[in-house]
N, C-alpha and C positions, 0 to 999 in steps of 0.2 A: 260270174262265180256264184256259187250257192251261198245264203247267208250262212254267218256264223252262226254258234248256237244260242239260241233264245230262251228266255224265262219269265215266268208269270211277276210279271213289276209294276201292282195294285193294276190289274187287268191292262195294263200293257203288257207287250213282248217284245221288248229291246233286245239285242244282240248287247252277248257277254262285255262285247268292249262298244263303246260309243265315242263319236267324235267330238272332242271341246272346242272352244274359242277361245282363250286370253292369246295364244297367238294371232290371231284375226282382229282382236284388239289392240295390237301391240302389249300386253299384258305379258313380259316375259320373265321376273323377277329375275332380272338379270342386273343390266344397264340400262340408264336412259337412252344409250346409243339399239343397246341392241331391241329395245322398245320401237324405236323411231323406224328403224330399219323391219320389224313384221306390218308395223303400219304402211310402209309404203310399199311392202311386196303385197297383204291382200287388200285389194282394191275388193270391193261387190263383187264382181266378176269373177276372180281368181277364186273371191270366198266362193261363190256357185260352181265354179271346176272343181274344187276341192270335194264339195257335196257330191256332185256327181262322181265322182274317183269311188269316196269313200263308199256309196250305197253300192258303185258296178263291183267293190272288190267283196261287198258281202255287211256293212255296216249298216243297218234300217232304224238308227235314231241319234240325234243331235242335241246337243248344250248350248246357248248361246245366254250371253245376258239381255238387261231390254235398257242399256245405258249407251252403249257405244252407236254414233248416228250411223256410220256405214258398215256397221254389221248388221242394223236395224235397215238401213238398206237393203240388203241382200236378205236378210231375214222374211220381210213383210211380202214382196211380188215370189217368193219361192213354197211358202205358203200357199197365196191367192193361185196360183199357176197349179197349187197339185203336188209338188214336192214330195219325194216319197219317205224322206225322212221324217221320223218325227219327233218334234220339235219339244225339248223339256226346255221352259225358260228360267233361268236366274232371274230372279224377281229384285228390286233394289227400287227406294226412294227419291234419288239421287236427283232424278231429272224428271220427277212427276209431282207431284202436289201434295200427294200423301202414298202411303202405301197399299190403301183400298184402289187409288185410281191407278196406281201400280198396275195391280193383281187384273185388275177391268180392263187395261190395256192389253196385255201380254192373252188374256183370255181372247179377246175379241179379236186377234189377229190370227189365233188357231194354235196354243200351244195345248201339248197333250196333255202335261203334269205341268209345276213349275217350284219352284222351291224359295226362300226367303236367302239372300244372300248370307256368306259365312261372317262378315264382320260383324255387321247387326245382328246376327243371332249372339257372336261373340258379346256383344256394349249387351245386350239384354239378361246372357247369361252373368255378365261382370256384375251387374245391376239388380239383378234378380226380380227381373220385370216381366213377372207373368201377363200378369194383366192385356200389356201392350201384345204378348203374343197371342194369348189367349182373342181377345179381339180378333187379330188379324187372321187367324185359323177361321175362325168363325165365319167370317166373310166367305173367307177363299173359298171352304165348302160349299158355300153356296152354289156356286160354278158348275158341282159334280166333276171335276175331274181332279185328280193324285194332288196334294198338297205336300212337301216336306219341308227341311230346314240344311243348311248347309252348316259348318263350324266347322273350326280350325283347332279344336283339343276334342279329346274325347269327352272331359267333361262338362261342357257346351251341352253336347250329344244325350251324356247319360241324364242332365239337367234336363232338355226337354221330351227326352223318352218317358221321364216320373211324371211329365203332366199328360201327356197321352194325347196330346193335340194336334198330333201329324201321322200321314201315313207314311211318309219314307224320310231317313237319311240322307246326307252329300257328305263324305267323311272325310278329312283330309288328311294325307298319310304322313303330313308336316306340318306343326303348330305355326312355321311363318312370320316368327317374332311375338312370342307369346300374346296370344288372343288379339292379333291385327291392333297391341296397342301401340304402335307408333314407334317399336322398337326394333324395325329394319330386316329384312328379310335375313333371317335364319333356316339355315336346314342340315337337320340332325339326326344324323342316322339313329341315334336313339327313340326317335317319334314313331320308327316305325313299325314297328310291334305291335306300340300301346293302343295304335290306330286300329291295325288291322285288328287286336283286339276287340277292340271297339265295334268294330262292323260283325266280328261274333258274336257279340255280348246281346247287340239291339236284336231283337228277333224282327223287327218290320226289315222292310227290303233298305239294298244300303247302295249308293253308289260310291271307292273309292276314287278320289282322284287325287292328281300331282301327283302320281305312284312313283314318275319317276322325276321326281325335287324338281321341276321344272328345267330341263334335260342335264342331272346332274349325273343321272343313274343311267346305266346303259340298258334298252329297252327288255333285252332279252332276263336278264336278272329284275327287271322292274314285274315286269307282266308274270313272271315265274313264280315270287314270293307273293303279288297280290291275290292270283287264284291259288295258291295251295293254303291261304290263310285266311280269306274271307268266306263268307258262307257261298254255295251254289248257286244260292237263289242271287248273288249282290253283282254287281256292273262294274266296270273300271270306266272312266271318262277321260279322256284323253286328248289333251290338243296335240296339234301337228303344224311344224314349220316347213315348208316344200322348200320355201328358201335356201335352207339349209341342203337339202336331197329332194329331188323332184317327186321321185316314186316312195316319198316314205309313209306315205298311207298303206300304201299297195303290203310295204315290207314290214309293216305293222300289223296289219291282217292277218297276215302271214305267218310271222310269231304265233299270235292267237290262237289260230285255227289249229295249228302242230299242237301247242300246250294241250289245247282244252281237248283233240281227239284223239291224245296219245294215249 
């Protein structure tokens, strides 16, 4: 299949929609049950069948974090091997030493952009800790390649838009339990406006994801509202459960492709 269509995303050209991972994670804000159960459908392998589906149906770039070990599995030899996706990393502290040996990591394995995770942007925006981002911008440039910031409110977003220390957004079109504080997955159809707002507002490149509440929303109404409300230039990120439907990359594509050439 011919890719979908593409746009200039700080001198990358992703396709309008790209594939995520908290499914590949077990990340399903759902249940612990229905966490336990995406972890043991992708194994490494499934996660690289899924790669492969996604790029033959027309998808030319990937989200993954750099926390989870057997997505980092699957992540690091799909790289080295040539993989034709390419690879924007979730950047996080979690399980590195600091966030410089973060960014050094996720670089050296060959990601193209990569972005600071949304809850830490959230505790810095809560915090009002320039400083600490400011730093770690600093670094990441270094690299030369895309830097952004991920958050879970828009005003996370508009907070490190005024410092002007990133090229691109990760916008989430659901707060999540107000700014990842420990107050339980929430999702509110009211969030989703203000977001999408939000990815208007920033004029840098935006990626929305969790368009649809993490399968709350039925895809065809998710993907509908996030491209007639974000700007042209902005992505949607999208994870995918096969568990659930085998071909649902294929029938997500698919979606896309109608919307954005109609």
């Amino acid at each position: 299949m011919p890719l979908l269509p593409t746009v200039d995303f700080c001198g990358l050209n992703p396709t309008r929609m790209i594939i995520g991972a908290n499914p590949f994670g077990g990340f399903s804000h759902q249940t612990p049950e229905r966490d336990a159960e995406m972890v043991a459908y992708y194994t490494p392998e499934r996660i690289r069948e899924t790669w492969a589906r996604a790029h033959a149906a027309g998808i030319n770039a990937m989200v993954t974090n750099n926390e989870t070990p057997h997505v980092l599995e699957a992540v690091i030899p799909y790289i080295a091997e040539g993989g034709p996706l390419q690879w924007i990393a979730q950047v996080s502290d979690s399980r590195c030493g600091s966030m410089i040996e973060a960014v050094d990591r996720a670089v050296s394995i060959g990601c193209k952009a990569f972005y600071f995770h949304g809850g830490i942007i959230d505790r810095l925006y809560s915090e009002q800790d320039a400083d600490t981002l400011r730093a770690w911008a600093a670094h990441a440039k270094t690299h030369g390649v895309p830097v952004g910031v991920a958050g879970h409110a828009p005003e996370a977003h508009y907070w490190v838009d005024s410092l002007d220390l990133v090229d691109f957004h990760v916008v989430c079109f659901f707060n999540c339990g107000s700014l990842h504080a420990g107050k339980g997955h929430r999702f509110r159809l009211a969030d989703f406006a203000p977001a999408a707002e939000c990815c208007r507002r920033i004029a840098k490149p935006c990626i929305a994801y969790k368009i649809m509440a993490a399968g709350r929303i039925d895809p065809l109404m998710a993907f509908e509202y996030a491209f007639e409300n974000i700007k042209p230039t902005d992505v949607v990120n999208v994870g995918i459960h096969r568990g659930d439907k085998n071909d649902m990359v294929e029938e997500d594509v698919a979606i896309v492709r109608a919307l954005l050439e109609a």
